[in-house]
VEXVEXBA-836752 format. One record per residue (C-alpha): x, y, z. Coordinates in steps of 0.2 Angstrom, whole numbers, plus 5000, padded with zeros to 4 digits. Layout:
# VEXVEXBA-836752
XYZ
...
END
This chain:
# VEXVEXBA-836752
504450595320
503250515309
501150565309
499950465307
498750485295
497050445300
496050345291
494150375286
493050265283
491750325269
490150255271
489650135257
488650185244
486950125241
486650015227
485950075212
484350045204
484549905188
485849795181
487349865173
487449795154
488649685158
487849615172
486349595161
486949525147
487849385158
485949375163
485349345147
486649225141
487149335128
488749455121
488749655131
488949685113
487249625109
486449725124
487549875118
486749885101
484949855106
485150015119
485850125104
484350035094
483250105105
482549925109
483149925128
483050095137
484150125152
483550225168
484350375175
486050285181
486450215164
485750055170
484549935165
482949865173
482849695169
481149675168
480749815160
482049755147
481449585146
479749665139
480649795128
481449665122
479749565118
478949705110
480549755096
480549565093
481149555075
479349455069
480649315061
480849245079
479049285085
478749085083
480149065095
479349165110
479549335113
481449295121
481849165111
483249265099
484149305115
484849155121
486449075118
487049045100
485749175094
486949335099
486749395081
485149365076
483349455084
482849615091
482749755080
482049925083
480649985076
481550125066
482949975062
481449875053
480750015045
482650065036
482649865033
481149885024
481550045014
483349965008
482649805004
481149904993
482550014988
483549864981
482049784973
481649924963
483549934958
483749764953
482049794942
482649934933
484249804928
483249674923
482249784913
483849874903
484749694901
482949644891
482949794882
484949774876
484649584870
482949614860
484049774854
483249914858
484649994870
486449984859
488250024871
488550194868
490250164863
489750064849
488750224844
490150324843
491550194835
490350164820
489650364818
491450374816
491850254805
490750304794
491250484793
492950454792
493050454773
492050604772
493150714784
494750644775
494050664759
493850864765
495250854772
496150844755
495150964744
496351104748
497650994739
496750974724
496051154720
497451264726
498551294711
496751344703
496251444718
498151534718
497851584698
496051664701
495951854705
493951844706
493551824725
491651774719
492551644707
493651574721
492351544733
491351454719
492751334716
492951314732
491051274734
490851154720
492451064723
491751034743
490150984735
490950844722
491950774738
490450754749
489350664734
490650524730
490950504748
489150494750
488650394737
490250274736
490650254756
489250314768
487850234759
488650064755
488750014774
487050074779
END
């Protein structure tokens, strides 16, 4: 045998207060998405059911117009084929403001260092460094090679004050020709 089950019939809910962000974008003529980001924007505040009070909306709305569109009306961003364009936050204008001084200042301090690089004051720093080491590079070969010239005198000395003169003044007659002949020239 088979029981029934008994059916109970709930009562219906009342409705709540506000639109749903669907419902009030349909409303609007405009994308969920658009009502979606002014809520996180702070532009559109929603009441305790996570719902939206469409007048209240509408005047949020008016007051966080983006002042680009304030020549259109206070809704005027918000109809169709204007999903992407309008109400901005007040915090969302501010950070708008701060990038846009941000890049300003940026693209002053470029123009500034591009100037200064073609009337020449500023120079690549690798170009720095390839001719600093162009032109010490016959003084440090030239050094490297005294060894080769003074060793058999250095081997026959027994003096260690003598050696170190040798040693001295041979460093000292490599660094004046290269000086002289090399370094100097192509200054």
């Amino acid at each position: 045998m088979k029981s029934k089950r008994r059916r109970v019939k709930h009562k219906p809910r009342p409705p709540l207060p506000g639109l749903s962000i669907t419902a009030y974008a349909k409303r609007r003529g405009v994308s969920e998405g658009r009502i979606r980001k002014l809520v996180k924007d702070g532009v559109v505040s929603l009441n305790g059911a996570r719902r939206i009070d469409p007048e209240r909306a509408d005047e949020e709305i008016a007051v966080g117009l983006d002042p680009a569109f304030s020549h259109l009306g206070p809704l005027a961003n918000l109809g169709p084929g204007r999903q992407n364009s309008g109400a901005v936050a007040p915090k969302a204008m501010e950070a708008r403001r701060t990038a846009q001084a941000f890049g300003e200042h940026f693209r002053a301090k470029l123009s500034e260092l591009e100037y200064r690089r073609r009337v020449g004051e500023l120079v690549d720093r690798s170009e720095i460094r390839n001719a600093i080491f162009a032109l010490l590079r016959p003084a440090r070969d030239a050094l490297l090679q005294v060894h080769l010239r003074i060793r058999s005198v250095v081997a026959a000395e027994t003096d260690e004050v003598r050696v170190g003169q040798i040693i001295q003044d041979e460093i000292r007659r490599t660094l004046e020709s290269v000086t002289d002949n090399e370094i100097l020239a192509r200054l």
